[in-house]
N, C-alpha and C positions, 0 to 999 in steps of 0.2 A: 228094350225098355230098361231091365238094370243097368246096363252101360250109361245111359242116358240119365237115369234116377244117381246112380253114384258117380258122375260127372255135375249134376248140380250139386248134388250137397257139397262136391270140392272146391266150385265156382262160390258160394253161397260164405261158407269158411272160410275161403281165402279173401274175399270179399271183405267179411268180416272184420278180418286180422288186419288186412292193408290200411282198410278206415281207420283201423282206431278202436274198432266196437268192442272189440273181444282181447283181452289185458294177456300180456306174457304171462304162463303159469297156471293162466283158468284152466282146467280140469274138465276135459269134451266127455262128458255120461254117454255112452252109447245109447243108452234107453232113453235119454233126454232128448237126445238125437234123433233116434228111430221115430219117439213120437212127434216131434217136430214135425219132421219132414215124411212123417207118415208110411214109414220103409220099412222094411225088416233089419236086424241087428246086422244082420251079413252084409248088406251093402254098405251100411254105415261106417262097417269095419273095411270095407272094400275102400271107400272110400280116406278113412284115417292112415292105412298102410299107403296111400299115394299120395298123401299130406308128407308124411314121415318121410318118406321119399325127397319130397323137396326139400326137409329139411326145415318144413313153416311148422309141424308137431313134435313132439318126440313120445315116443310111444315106451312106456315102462312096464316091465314084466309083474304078474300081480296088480299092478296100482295104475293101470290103463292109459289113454292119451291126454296129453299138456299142451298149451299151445306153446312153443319152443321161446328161450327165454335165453336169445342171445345178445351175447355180452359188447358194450361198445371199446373194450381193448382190445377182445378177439377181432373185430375189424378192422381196424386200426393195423394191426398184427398180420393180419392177412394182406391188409393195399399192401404194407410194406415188403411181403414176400413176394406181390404181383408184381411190384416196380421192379426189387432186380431181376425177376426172371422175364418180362415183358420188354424189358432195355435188351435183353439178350436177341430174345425171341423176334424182335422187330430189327434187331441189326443181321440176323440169318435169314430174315423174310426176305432183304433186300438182296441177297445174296442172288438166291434162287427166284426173283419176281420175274412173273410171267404176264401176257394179256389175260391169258385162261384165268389166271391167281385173283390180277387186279378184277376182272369180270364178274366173279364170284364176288367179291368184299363189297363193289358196289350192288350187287342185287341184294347183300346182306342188307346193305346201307337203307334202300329202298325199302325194304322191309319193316327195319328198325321206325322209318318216318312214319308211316302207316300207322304203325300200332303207336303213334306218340300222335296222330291227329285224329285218328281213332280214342284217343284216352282211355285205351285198355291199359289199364295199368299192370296186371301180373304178365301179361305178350310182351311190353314193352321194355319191364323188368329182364325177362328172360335173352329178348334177342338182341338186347343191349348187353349183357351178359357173353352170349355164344356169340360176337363179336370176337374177342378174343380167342372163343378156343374154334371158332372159326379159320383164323389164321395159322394153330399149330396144325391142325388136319390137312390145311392146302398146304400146310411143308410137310406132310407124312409121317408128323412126330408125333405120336398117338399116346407116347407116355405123358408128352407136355400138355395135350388136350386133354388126359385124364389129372391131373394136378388142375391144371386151371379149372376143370370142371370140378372140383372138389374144393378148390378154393374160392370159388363163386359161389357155392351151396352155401359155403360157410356164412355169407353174410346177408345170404338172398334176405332173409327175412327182414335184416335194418336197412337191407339199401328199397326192397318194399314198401317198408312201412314210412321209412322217412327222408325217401327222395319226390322231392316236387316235380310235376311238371315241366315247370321252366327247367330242372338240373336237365332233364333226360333228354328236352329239344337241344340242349349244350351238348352234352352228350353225345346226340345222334349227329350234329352238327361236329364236334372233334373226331367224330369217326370218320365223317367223309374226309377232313383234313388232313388227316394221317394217310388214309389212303390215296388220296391226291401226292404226298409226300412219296410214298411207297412207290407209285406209277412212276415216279420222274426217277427213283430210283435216287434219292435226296438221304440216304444214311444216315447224317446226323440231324436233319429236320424231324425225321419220322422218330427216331430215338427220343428227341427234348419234347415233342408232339403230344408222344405216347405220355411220356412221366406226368408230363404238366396235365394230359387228361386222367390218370389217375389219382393224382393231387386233386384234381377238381372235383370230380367226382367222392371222393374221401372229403372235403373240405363243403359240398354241397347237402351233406348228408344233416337233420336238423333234429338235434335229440330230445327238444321242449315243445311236448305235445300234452293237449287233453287226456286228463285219466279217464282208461277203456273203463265199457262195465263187466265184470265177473257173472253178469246174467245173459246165460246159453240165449234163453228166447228173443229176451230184451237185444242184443245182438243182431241175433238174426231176423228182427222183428223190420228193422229198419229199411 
């Protein structure tokens, strides 16, 4: 029942944030929280340390949790540190590509379309995401998987809040292409594949949106 009670309120939050509802900066009251959703403070806090976690809160010592209030250069900042390391990474994928490798990338792939015809949006966020660091674990580079996953954290919340739809079936669609590239063993396809999907995805991201409301209820009321 608590696992269940503090898995909706994070569904519900995130929810929130992805729409619109809930503004960069708003100020999560536990107690506002608690009576919301009719819980006790502990799960609510259960809940905000696995918000903080993704990186959609940030949680402050004394002055409690914010909804996370990331910066659109720090994106920016980051595609450009994924390009040269993913030009790398995809020119040593091709190195060592296996059936096993490609087998894996396409169930990834599979996966990825699901949650995009699904219209889950934080699923499809994610394993659009572990895409990438998908690919450094099948080469056993687990420092490059933890970068990539550190650097995906870092923008989960703008590539969330303001990737469409249509961005993420392009997306899910440049991902089988590259892997199709990967499979032939095609080096500098998969290489220009990869940038140009980074580029796009960076370039599909839409930063003029309706102003969220600062009302907790009002938010979550929707």
């Amino acid at each position: 029942m608590e696992t269940s009670s503090t898995h909706h309120i994070v569904e519900s939050l995130t929810r929130a944030i992805v729409e619109h509802r809930l503004h960069p900066g708003t100020k999560l009251a536990e107690q506002k929280l608690a009576d919301h959703f009719g819980v006790s403070r502990t799960l609510v806090r259960q809940a905000l340390f696995q918000l903080s976690q993704n990186r959609l809160i940030r949680l402050e010592p004394a002055r409690g949790a914010f909804v996370a209030s990331p910066s659109v250069d720090e994106a920016k900042q980051v595609f450009a540190v994924r390009r040269m390391l993913e030009a790398e990474m995809t020119r040593a994928f091709v190195q060592q590509v296996s059936p096993a490798k490609i087998k894996a990338l396409r169930e990834h792939v599979a996966q990825e379309r699901q949650a995009v015809d699904n219209q889950d949006v934080p699923g499809r966020t994610e394993l659009l995401g572990d895409f990438h660091v998908r690919m450094a674990e099948l080469m056993g580079n687990e420092v490059l998987a933890e970068l990539l996953r550190e650097l995906i954290s870092r923008c989960a919340l703008i590539t969330l809040m303001y990737q469409s739809t249509h961005a993420a079936e392009h997306s899910n669609e440049e991902h089988a292409e590259i892997v199709k590239a990967l499979a032939a063993r095609d080096e500098a396809l998969a290489v220009r594949l990869m940038n140009e999907h980074l580029l796009n995805v960076e370039q599909a991201l839409t930063f003029d949106r309706k102003l969220p409301t600062n009302d907790i209820s009002m938010a979550l009321a929707s």
